[in-house]
VMD Tcl script that builds the backbone (N, CA, C; Angstrom):
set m [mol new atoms 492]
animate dup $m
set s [atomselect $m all]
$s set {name element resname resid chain x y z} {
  {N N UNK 1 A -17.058 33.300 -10.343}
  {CA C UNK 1 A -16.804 32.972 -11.735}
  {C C UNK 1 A -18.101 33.203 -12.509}
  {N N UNK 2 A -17.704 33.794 -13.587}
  {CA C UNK 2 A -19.552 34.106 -14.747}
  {C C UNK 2 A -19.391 32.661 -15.207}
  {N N UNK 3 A -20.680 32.750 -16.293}
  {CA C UNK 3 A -20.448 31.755 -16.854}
  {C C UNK 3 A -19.841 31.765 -18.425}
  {N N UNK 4 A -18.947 32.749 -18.571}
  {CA C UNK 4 A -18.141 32.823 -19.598}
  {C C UNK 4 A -16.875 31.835 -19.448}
  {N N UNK 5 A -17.002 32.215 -18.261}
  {CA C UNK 5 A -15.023 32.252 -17.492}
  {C C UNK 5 A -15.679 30.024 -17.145}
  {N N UNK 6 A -16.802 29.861 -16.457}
  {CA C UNK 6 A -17.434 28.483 -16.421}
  {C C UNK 6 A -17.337 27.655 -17.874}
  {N N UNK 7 A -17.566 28.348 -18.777}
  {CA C UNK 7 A -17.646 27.588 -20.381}
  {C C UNK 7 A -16.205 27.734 -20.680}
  {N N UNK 8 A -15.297 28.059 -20.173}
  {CA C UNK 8 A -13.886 28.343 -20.688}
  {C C UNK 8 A -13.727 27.103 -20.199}
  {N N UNK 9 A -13.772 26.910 -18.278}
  {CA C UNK 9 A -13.358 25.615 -17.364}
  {C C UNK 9 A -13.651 24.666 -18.056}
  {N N UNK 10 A -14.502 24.418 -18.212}
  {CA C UNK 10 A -15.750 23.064 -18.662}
  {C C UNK 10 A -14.813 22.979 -20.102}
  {N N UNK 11 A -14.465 23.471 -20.922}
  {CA C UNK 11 A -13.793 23.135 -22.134}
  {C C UNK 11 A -12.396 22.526 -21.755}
  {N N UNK 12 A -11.865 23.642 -20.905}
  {CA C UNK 12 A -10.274 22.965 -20.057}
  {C C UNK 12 A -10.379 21.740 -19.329}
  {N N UNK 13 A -11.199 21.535 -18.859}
  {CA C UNK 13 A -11.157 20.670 -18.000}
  {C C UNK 13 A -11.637 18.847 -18.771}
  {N N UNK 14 A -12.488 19.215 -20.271}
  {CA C UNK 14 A -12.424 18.272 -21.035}
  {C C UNK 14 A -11.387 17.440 -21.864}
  {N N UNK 15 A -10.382 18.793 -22.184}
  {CA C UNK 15 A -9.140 18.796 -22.977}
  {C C UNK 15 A -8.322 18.063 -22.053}
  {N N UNK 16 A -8.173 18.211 -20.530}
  {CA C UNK 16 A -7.266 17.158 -19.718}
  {C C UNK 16 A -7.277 16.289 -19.475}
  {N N UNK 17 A -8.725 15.986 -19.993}
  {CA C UNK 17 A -9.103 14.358 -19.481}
  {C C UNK 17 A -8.086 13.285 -20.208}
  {N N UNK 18 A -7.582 13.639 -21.828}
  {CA C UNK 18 A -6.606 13.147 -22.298}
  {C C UNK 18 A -5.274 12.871 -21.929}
  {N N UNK 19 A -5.382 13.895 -20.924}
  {CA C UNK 19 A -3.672 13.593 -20.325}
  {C C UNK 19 A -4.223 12.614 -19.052}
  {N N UNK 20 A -5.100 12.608 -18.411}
  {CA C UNK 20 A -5.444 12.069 -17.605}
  {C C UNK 20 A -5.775 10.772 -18.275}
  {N N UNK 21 A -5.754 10.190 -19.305}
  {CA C UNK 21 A -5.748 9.086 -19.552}
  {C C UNK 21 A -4.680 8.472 -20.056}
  {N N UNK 22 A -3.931 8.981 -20.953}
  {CA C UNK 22 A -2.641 9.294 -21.087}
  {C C UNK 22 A -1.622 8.901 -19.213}
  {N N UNK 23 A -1.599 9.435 -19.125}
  {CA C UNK 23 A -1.077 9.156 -17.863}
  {C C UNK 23 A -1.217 7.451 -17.099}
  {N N UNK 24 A -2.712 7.080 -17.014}
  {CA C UNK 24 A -3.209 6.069 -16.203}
  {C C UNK 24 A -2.474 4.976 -17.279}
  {N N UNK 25 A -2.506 5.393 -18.704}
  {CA C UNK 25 A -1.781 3.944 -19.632}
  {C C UNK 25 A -0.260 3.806 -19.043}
  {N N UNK 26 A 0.396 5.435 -18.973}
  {CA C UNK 26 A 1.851 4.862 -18.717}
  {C C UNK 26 A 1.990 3.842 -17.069}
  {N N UNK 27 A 1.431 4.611 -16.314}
  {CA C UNK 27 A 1.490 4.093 -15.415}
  {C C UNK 27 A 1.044 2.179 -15.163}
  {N N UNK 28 A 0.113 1.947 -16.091}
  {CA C UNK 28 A -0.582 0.670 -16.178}
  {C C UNK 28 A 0.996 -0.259 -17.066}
  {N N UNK 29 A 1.404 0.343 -18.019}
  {CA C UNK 29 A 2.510 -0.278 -18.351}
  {C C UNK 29 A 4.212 -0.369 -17.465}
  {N N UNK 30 A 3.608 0.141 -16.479}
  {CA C UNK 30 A 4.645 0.092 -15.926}
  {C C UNK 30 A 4.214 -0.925 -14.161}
  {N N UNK 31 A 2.916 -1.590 -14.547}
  {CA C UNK 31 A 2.690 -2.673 -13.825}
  {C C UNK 31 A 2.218 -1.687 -12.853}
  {N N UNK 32 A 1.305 -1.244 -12.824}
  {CA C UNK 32 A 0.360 -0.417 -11.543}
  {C C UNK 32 A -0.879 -0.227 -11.964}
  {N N UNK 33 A -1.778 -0.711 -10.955}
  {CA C UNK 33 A -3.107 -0.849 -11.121}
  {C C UNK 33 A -3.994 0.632 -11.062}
  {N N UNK 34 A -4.647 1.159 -12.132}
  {CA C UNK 34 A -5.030 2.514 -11.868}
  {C C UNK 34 A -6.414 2.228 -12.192}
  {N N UNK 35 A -7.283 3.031 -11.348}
  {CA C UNK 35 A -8.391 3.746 -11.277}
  {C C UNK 35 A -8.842 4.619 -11.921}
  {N N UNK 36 A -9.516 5.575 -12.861}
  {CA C UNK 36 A -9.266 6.530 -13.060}
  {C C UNK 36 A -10.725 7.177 -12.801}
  {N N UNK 37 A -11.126 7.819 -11.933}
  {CA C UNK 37 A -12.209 8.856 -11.471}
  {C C UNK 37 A -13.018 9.529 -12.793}
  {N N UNK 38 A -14.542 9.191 -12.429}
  {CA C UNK 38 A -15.293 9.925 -13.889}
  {C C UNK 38 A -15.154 11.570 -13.021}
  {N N UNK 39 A -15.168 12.376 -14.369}
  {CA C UNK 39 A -15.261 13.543 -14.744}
  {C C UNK 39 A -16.631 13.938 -14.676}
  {N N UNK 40 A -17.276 14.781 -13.241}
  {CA C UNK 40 A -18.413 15.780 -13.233}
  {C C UNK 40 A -18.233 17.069 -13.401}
  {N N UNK 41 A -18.985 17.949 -13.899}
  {CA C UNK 41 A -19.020 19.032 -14.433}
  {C C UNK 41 A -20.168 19.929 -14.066}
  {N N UNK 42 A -20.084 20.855 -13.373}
  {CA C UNK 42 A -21.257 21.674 -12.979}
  {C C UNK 42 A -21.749 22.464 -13.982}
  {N N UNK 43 A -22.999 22.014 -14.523}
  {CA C UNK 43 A -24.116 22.539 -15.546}
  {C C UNK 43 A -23.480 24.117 -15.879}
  {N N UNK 44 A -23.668 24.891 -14.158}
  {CA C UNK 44 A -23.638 26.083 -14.497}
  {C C UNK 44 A -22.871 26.698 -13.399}
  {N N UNK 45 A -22.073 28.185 -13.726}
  {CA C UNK 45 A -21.007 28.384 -12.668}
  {C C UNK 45 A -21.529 28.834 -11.408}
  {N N UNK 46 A -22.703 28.891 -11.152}
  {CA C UNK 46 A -23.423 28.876 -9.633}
  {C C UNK 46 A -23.481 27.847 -9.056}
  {N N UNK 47 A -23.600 26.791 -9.321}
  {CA C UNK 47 A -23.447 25.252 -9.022}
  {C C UNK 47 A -22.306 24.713 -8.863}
  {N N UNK 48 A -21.083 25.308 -9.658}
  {CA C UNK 48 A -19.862 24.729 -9.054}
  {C C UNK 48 A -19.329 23.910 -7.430}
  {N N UNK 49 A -19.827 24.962 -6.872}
  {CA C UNK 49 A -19.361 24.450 -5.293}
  {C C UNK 49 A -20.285 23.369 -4.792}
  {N N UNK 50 A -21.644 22.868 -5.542}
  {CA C UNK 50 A -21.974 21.578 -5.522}
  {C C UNK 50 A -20.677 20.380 -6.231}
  {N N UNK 51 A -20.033 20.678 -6.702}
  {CA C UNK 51 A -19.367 19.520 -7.706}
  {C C UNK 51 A -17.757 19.063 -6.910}
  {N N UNK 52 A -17.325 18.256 -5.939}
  {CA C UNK 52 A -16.255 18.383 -5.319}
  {C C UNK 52 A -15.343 17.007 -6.333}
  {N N UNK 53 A -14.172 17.371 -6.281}
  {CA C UNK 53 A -13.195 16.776 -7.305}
  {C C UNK 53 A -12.498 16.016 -6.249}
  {N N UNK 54 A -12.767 14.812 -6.305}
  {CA C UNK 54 A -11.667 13.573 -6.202}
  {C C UNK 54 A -10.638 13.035 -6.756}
  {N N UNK 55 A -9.962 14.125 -7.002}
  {CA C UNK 55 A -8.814 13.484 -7.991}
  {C C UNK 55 A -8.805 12.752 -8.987}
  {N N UNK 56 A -8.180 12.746 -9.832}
  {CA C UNK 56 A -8.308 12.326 -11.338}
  {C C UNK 56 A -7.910 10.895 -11.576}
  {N N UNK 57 A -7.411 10.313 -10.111}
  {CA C UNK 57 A -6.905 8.792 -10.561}
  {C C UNK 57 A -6.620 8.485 -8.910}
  {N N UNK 58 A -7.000 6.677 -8.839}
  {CA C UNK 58 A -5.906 6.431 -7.866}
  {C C UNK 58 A -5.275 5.025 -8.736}
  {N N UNK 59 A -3.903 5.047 -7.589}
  {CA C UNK 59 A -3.403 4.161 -8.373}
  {C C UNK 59 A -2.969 3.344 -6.848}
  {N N UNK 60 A -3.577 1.758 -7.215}
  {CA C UNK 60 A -3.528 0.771 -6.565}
  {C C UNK 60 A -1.993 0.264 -5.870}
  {N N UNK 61 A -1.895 0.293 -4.808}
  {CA C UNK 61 A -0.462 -0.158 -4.435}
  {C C UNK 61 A -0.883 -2.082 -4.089}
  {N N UNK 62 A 0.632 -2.520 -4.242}
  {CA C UNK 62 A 0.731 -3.817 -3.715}
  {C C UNK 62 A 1.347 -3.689 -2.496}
  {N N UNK 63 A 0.883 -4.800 -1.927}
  {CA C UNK 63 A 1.309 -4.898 -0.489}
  {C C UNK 63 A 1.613 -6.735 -0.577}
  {N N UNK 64 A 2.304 -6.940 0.414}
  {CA C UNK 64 A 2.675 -8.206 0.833}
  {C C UNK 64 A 2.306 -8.329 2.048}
  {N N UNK 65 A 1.340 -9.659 2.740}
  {CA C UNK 65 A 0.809 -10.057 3.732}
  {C C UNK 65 A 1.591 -10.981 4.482}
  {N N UNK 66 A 2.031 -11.338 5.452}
  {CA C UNK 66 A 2.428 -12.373 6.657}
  {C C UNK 66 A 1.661 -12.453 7.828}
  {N N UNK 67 A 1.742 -14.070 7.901}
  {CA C UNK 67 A 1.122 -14.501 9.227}
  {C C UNK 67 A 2.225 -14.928 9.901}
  {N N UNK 68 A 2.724 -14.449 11.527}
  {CA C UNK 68 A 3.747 -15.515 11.832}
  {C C UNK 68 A 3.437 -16.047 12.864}
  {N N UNK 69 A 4.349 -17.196 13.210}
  {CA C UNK 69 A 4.083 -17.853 14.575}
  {C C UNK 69 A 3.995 -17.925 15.668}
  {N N UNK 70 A 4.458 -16.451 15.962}
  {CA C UNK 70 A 5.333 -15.640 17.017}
  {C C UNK 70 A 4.298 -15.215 17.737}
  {N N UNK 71 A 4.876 -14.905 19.137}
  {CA C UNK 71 A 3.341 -13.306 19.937}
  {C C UNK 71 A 4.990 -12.610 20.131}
  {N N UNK 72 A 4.018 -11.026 20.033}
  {CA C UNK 72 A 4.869 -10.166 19.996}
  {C C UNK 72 A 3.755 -8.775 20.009}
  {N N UNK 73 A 4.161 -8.036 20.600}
  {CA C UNK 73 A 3.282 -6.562 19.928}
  {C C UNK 73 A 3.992 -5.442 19.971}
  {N N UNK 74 A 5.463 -5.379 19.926}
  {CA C UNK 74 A 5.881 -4.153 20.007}
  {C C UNK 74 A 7.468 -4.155 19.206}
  {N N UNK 75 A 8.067 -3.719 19.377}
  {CA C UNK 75 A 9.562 -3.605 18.841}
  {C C UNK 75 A 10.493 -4.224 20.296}
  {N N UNK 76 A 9.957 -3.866 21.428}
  {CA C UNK 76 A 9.950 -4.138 22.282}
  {C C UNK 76 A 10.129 -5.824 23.013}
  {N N UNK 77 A 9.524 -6.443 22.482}
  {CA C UNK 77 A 9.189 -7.860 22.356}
  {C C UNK 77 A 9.347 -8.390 21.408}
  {N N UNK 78 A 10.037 -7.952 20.230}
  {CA C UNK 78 A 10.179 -8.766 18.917}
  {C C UNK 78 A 10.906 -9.741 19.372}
  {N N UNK 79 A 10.673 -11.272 18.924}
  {CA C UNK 79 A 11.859 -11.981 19.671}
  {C C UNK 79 A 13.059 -12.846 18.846}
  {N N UNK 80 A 13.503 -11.480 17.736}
  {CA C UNK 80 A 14.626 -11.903 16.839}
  {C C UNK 80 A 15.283 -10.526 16.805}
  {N N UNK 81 A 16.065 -10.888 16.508}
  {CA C UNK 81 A 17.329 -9.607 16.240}
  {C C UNK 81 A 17.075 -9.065 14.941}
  {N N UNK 82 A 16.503 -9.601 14.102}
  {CA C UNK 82 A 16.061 -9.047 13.044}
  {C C UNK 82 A 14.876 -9.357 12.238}
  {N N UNK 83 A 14.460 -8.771 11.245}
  {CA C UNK 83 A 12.935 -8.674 10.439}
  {C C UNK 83 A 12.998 -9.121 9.657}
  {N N UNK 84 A 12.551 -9.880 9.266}
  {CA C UNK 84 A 12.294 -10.652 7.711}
  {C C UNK 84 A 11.353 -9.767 7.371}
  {N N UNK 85 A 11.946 -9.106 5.837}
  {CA C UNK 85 A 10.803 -8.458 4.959}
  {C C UNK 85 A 10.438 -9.551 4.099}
  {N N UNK 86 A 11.042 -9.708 3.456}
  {CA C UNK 86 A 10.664 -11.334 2.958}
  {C C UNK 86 A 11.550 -12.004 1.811}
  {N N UNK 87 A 11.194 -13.118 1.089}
  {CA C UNK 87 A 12.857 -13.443 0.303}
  {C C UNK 87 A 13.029 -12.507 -0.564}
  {N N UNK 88 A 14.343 -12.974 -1.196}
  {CA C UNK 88 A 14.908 -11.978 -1.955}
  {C C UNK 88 A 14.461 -12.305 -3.419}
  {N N UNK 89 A 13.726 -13.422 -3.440}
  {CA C UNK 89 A 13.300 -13.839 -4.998}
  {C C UNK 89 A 12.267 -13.321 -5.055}
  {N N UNK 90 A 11.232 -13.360 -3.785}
  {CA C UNK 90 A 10.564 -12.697 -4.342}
  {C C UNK 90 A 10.440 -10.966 -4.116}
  {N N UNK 91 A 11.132 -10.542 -3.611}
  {CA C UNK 91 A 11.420 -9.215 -3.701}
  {C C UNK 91 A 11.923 -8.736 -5.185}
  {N N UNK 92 A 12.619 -9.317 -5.265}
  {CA C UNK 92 A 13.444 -8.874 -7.005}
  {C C UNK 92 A 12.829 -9.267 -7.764}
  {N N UNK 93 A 11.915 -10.096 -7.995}
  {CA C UNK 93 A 10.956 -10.689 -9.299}
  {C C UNK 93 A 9.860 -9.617 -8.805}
  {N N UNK 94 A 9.324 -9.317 -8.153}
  {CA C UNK 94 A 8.173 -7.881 -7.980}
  {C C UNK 94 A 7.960 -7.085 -8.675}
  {N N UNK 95 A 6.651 -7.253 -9.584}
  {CA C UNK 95 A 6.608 -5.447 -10.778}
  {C C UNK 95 A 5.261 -5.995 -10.777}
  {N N UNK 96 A 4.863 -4.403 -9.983}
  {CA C UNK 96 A 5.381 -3.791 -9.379}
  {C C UNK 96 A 6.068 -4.233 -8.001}
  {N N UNK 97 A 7.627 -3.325 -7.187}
  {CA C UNK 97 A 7.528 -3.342 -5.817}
  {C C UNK 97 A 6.633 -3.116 -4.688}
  {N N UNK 98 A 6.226 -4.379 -3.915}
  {CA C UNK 98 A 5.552 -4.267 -2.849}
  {C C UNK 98 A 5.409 -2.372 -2.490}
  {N N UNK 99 A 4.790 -1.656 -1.694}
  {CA C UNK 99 A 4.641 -0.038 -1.307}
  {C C UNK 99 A 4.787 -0.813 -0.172}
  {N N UNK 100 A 4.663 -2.089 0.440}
  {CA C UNK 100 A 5.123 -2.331 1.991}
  {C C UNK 100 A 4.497 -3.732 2.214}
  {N N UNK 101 A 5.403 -4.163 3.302}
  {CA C UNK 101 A 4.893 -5.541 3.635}
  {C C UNK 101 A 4.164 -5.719 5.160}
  {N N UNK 102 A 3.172 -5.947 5.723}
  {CA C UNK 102 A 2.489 -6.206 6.994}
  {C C UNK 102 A 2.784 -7.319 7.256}
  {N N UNK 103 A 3.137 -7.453 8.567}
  {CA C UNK 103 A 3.117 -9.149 9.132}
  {C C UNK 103 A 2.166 -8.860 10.557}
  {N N UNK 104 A 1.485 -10.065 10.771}
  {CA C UNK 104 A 0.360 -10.402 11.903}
  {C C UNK 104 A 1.388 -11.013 12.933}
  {N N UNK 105 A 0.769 -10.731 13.717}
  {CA C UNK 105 A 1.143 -12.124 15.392}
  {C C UNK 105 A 0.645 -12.589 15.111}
  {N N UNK 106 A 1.532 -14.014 15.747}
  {CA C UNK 106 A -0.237 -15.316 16.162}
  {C C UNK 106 A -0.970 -14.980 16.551}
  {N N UNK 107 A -1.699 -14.036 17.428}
  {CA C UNK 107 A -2.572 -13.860 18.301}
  {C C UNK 107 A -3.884 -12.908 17.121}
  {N N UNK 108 A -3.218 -12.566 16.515}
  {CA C UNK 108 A -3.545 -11.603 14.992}
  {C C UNK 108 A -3.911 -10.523 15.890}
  {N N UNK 109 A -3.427 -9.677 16.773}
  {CA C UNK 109 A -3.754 -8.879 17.924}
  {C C UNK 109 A -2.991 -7.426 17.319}
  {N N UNK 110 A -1.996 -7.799 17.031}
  {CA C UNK 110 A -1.140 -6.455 16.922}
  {C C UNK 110 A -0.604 -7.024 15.162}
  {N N UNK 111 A 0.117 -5.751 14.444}
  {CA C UNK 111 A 0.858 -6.336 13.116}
  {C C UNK 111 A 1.886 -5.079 12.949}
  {N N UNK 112 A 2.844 -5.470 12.252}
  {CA C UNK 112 A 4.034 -4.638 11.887}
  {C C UNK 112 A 3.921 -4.367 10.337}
  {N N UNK 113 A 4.571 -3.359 9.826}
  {CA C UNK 113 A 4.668 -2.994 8.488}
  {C C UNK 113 A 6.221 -2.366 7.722}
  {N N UNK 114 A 6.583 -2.644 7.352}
  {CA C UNK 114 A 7.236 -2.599 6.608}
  {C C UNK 114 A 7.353 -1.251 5.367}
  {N N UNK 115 A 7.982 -0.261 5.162}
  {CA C UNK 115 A 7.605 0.444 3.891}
  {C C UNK 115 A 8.650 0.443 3.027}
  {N N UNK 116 A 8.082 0.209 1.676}
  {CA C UNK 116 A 9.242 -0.160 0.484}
  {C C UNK 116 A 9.643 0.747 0.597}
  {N N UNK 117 A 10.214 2.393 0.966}
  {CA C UNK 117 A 10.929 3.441 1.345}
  {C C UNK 117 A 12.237 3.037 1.860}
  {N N UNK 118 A 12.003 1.936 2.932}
  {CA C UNK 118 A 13.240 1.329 3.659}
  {C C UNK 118 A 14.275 0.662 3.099}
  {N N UNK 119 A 13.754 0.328 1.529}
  {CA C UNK 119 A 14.649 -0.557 0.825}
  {C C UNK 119 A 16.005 -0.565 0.220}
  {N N UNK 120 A 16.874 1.059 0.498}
  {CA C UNK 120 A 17.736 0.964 0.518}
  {C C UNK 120 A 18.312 0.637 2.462}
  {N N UNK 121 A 17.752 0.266 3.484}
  {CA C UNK 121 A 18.046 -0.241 4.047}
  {C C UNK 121 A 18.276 -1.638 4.841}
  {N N UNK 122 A 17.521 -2.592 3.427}
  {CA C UNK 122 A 17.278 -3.605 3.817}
  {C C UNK 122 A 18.838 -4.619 3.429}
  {N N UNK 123 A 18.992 -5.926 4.101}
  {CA C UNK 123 A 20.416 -6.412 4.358}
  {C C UNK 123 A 19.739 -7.896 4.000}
  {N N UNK 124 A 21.054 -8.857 3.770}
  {CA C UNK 124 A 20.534 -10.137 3.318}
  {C C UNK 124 A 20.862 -10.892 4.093}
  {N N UNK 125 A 20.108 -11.796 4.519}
  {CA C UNK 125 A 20.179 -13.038 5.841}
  {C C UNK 125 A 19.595 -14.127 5.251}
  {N N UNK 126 A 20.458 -15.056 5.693}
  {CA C UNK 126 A 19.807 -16.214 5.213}
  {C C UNK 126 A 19.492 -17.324 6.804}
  {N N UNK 127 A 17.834 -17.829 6.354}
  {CA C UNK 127 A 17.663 -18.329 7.545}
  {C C UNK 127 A 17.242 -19.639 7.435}
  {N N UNK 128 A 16.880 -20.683 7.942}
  {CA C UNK 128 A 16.676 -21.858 7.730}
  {C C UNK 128 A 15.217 -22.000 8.053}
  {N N UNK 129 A 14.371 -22.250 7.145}
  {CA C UNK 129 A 12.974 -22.023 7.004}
  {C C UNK 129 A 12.308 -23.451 8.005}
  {N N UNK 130 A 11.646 -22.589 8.729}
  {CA C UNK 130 A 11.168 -23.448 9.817}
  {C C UNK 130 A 9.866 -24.676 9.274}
  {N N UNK 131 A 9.356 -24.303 8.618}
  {CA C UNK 131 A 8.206 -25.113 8.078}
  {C C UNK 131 A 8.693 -26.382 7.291}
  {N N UNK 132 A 9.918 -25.939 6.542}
  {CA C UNK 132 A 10.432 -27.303 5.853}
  {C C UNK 132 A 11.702 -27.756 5.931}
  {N N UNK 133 A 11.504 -29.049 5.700}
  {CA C UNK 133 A 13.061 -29.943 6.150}
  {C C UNK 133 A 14.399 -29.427 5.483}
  {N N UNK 134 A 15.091 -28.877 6.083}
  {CA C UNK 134 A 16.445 -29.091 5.391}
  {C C UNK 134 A 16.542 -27.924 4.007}
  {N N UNK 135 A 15.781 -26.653 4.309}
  {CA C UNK 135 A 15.374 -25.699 2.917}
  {C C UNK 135 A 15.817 -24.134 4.051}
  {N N UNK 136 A 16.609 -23.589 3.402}
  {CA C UNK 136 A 17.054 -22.346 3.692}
  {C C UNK 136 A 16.890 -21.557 2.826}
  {N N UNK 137 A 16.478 -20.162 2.872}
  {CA C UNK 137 A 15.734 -18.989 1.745}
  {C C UNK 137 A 16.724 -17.582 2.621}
  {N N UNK 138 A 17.070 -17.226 1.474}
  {CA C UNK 138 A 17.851 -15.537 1.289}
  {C C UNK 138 A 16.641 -14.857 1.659}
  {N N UNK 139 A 16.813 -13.838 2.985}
  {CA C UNK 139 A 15.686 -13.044 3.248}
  {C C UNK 139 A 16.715 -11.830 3.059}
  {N N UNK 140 A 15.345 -10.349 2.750}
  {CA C UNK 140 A 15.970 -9.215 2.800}
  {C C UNK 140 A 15.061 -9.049 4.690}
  {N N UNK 141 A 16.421 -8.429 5.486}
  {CA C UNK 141 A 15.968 -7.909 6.470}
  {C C UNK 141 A 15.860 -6.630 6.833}
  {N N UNK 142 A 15.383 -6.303 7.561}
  {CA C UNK 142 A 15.614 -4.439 8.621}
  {C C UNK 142 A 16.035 -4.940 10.053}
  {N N UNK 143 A 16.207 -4.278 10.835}
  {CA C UNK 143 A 16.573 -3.877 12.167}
  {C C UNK 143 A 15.056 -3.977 12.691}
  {N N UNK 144 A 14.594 -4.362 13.456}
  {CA C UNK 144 A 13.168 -4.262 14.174}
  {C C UNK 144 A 12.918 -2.996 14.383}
  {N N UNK 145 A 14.262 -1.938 14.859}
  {CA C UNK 145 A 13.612 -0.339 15.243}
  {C C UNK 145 A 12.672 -0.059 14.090}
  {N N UNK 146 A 13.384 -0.479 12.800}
  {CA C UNK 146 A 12.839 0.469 11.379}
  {C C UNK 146 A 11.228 -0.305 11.237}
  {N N UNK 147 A 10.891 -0.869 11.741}
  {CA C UNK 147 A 9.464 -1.409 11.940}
  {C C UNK 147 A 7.897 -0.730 12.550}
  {N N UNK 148 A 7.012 -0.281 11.833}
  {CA C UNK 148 A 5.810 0.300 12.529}
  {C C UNK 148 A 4.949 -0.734 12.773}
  {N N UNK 149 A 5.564 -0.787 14.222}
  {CA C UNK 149 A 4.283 -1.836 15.287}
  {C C UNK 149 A 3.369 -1.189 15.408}
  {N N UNK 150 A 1.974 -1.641 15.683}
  {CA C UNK 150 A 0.790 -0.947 16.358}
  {C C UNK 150 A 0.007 -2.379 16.531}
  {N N UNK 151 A -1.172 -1.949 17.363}
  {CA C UNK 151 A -2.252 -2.920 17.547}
  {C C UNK 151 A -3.303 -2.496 16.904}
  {N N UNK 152 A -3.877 -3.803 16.339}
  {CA C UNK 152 A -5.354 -3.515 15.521}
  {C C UNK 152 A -6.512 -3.118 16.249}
  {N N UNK 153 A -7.283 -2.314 16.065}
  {CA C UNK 153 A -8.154 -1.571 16.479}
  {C C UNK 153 A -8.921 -2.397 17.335}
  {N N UNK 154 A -9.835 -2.366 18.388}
  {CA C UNK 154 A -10.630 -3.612 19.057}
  {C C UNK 154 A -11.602 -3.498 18.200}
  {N N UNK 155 A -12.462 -2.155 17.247}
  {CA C UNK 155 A -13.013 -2.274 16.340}
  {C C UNK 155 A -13.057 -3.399 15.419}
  {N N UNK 156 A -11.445 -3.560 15.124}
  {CA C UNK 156 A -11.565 -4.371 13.668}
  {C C UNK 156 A -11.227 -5.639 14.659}
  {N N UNK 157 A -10.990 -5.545 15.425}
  {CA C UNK 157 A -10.767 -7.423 16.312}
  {C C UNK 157 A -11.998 -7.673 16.771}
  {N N UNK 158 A -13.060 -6.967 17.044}
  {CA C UNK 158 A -14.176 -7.598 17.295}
  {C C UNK 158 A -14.747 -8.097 16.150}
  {N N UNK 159 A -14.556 -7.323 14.637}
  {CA C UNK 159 A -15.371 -7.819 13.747}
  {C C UNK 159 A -14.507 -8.866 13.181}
  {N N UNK 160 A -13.324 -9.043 13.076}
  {CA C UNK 160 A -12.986 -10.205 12.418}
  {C C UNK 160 A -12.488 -11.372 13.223}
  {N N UNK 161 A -13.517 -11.423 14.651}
  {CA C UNK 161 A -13.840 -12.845 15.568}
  {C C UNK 161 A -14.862 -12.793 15.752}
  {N N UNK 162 A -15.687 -12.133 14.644}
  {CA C UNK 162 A -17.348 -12.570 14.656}
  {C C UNK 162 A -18.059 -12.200 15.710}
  {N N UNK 163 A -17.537 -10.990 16.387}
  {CA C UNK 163 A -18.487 -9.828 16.892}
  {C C UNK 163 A -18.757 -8.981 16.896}
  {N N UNK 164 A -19.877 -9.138 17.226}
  {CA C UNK 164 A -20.900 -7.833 16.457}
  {C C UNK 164 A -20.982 -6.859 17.464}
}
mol reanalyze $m
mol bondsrecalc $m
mol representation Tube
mol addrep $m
């Protein structure tokens, strides 16, 4: 590229920043947390391939966290017939929708996830909530297959039991 064709970019690439902001508002009104990446510009078109582009935005997903009471580490060993993604109040009051829900073992060894993708497959169960007396909550469930088990890294289990 000369630097004719460079002073053309550098002008284009100023003019988009508007849509690129433009953009991050709709998205922010529509309850999503955005980022939006500063704009570098290589002085001159020999320098370009110093200047690498990170994309013009990220946009923050929500997630929903669980701890449960259970040991379990696989689909294998789940020891219910089905998954609590979680209630249905608070699923439907959500804006934005969860992008997915993680749940821990007791052991916090292994965790499952959930992806809001699945949500035209999720079904309604109602279960009798173990923590309190006499209180039953509408859960949306899955099938345990539709579940991505894995175990947490020994990396991240050594550091979050305080070893180094």
């Amino acid at each position: 590229m000369d630097e004719t064709n460079h002073e053309k970019f550098k002008e284009r690439l100023a003019q988009s920043q508007r849509s690129t902001w433009i953009a991050a508002q709709i998205l922010q009104e529509r309850g999503l947390h955005v980022m939006v990446h500063p704009t570098f510009t290589a002085p001159t078109a020999a320098e370009r391939h110093d200047f690498v582009d990170h994309g013009d935005m990220l946009i923050c997903s929500r997630a929903e966290v669980k701890g449960t009471n259970y040991d379990w580490t696989s689909v294998e060993d789940w020891p219910f017939d089905d998954y609590i993604v979680t209630t249905t109040k608070v699923w439907d009051k959500a804006n934005p929708k969860p992008a997915m829900v993680i749940s821990l073992n007791k052991a916090e060894t292994h965790f499952g996830i959930v992806r809001a993708s699945l949500e035209s497959q999720f079904y309604k169960k109602n279960f009798e909530c173990g923590q309190y007396k006499d209180f039953t909550t509408e859960n949306y469930c899955v099938p345990p297959a539709l579940v991505e088990f894995a175990p947490i890294s020994p990396k991240l289990l050594a550091r979050i039991r305080g070893v180094r």
